[in-house]
C-alpha positions as CSV (number, residue, x, y, z in Angstrom):
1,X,83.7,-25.0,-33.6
2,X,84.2,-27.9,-31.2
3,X,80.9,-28.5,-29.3
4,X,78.8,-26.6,-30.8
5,X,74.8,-26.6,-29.5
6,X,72.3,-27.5,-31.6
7,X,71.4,-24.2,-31.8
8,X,75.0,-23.0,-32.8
9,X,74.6,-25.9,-35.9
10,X,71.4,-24.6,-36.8
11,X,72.4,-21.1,-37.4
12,X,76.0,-21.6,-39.0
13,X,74.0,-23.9,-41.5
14,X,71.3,-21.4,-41.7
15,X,68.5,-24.1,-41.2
16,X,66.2,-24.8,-37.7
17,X,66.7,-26.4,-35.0
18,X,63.4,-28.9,-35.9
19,X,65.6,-29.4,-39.2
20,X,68.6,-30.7,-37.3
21,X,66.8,-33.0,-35.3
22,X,64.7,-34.0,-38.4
23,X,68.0,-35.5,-40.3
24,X,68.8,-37.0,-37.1
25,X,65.9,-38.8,-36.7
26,X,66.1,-40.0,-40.2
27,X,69.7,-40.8,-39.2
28,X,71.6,-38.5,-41.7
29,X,73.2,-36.5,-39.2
30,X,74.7,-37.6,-35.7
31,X,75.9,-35.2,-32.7
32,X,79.7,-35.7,-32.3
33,X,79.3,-35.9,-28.8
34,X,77.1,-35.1,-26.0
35,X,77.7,-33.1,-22.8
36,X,78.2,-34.3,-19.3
37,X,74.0,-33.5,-18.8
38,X,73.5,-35.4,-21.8
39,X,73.0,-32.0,-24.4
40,X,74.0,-32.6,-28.1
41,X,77.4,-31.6,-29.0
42,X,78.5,-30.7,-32.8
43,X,82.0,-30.0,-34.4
44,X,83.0,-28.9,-37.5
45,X,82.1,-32.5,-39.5
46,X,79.1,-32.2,-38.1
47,X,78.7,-28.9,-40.0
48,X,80.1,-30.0,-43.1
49,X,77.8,-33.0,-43.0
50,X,74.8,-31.0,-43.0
51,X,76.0,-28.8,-45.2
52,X,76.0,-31.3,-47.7
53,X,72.7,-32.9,-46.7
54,X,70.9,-29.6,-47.7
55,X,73.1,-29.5,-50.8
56,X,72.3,-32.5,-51.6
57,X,68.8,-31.7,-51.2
58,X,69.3,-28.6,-53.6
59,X,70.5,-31.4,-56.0
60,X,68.6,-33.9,-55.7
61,X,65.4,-33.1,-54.4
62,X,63.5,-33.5,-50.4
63,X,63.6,-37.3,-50.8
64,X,65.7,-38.0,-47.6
65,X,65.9,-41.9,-48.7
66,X,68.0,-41.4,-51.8
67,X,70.3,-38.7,-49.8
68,X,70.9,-41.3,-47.2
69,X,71.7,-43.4,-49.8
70,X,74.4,-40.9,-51.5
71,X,75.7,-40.0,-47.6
72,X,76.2,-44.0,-46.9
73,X,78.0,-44.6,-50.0
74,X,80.3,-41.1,-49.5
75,X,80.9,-42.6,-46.0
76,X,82.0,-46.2,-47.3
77,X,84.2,-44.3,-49.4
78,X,86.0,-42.1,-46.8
79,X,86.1,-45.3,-44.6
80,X,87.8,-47.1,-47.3
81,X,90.2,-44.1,-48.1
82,X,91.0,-44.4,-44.0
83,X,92.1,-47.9,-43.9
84,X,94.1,-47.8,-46.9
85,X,98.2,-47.7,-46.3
86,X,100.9,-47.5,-48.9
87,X,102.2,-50.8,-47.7
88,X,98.9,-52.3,-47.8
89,X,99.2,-55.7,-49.9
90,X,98.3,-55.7,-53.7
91,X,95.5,-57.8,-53.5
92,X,94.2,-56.2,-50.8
93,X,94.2,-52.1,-52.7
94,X,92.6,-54.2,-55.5
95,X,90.4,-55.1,-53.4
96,X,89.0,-51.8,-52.4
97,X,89.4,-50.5,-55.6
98,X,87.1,-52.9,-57.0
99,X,84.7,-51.5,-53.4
100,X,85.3,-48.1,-55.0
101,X,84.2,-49.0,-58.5
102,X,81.3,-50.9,-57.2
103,X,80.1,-47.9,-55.1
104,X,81.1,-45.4,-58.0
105,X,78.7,-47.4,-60.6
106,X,75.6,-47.3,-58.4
107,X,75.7,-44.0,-57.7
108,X,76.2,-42.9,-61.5
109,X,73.3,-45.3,-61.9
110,X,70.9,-43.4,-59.7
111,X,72.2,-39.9,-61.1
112,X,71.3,-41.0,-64.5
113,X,68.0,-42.0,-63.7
114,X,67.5,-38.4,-62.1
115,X,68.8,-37.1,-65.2
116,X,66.4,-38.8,-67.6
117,X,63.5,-38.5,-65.4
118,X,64.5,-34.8,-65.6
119,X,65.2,-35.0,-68.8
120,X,61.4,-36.2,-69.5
121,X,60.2,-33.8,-67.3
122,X,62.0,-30.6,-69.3
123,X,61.0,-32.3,-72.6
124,X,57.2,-31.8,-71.6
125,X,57.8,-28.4,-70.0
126,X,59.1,-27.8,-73.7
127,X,56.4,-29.2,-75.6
128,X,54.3,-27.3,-73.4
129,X,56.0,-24.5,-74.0
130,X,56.0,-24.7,-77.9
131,X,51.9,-25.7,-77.4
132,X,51.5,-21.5,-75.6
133,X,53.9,-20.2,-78.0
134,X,51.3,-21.8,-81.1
135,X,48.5,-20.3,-79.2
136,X,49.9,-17.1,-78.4
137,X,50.7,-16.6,-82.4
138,X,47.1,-17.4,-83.1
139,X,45.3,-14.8,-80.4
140,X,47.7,-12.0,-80.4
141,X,46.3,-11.0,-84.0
142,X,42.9,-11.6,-83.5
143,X,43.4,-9.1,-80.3
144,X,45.2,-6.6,-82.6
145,X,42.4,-7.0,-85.0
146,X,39.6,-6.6,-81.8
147,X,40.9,-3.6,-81.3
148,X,41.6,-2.0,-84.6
149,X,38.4,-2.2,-85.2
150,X,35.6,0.6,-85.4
151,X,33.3,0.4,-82.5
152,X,29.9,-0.8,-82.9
153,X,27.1,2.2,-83.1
């Protein structure tokens, strides 16, 4: 799937064209290369990068900040992960270990604040929920009764 068009991206991803150039405009996405009259070039990473933009979209809502934020700390990772070697020195692994962890707590930070504020969210949807279930106990009966009854002469 080397150099890809725009287009090409757009439909293997099954988004739009405007979308592509949307997440590069916020900077989420980049063209792997460009051609020789200066057209946007995509590969495979490219696709597997927007991929995960719209899944992380799925995940964790249209707020293109806090994905950029997930992508930039999946990206430190992978760089890390790049420039490590076996023979690398102790200290230095430690080092990035210590990176990792770093990066690893404040994204589990974030998730858990999704996950109470979602947790709120589905505790009112139940409450609610409960609140209709109260009322429709209370006026399904007094329908029933409506229309048991003898009609007025």
């Amino acid at each position: 799937m080397a150099g890809m068009r725009i287009g090409e991206l757009a439909s293997a991803a099954r988004v739009s064209t405007r979308t592509v150039r949307y997440y590069e405009e916020r900077e989420l996405l980049r063209p792997a290369s460009h051609s020789p009259g200066g057209e946007r070039r995509y590969d495979e990473h490219s696709l597997e990068r927007l991929q995960r933009i719209r899944e992380l979209a799925d995940i964790l809502g249209s707020d293109l900040d806090e994905i950029g934020s997930v992508l930039e700390a999946e990206d430190r990772l992978a760089a890390m992960r790049g420039r490590s070697r076996p023979d690398d020195p102790p200290t230095t692994r430690l080092a990035r270990v210590a990176q990792a962890e770093e990066i690893n707590v404040n994204l589990r930070a974030r998730i858990s604040d999704r996950i109470k504020a979602l947790a709120v969210m589905r505790d009112n949807l139940d409450a609610r929920y409960e609140y209709y279930q109260e009322l429709r106990a209370e006026l399904e009966p007094q329908i029933a009764a409506e229309k048991s009854a003898p009609a007025p002469s």
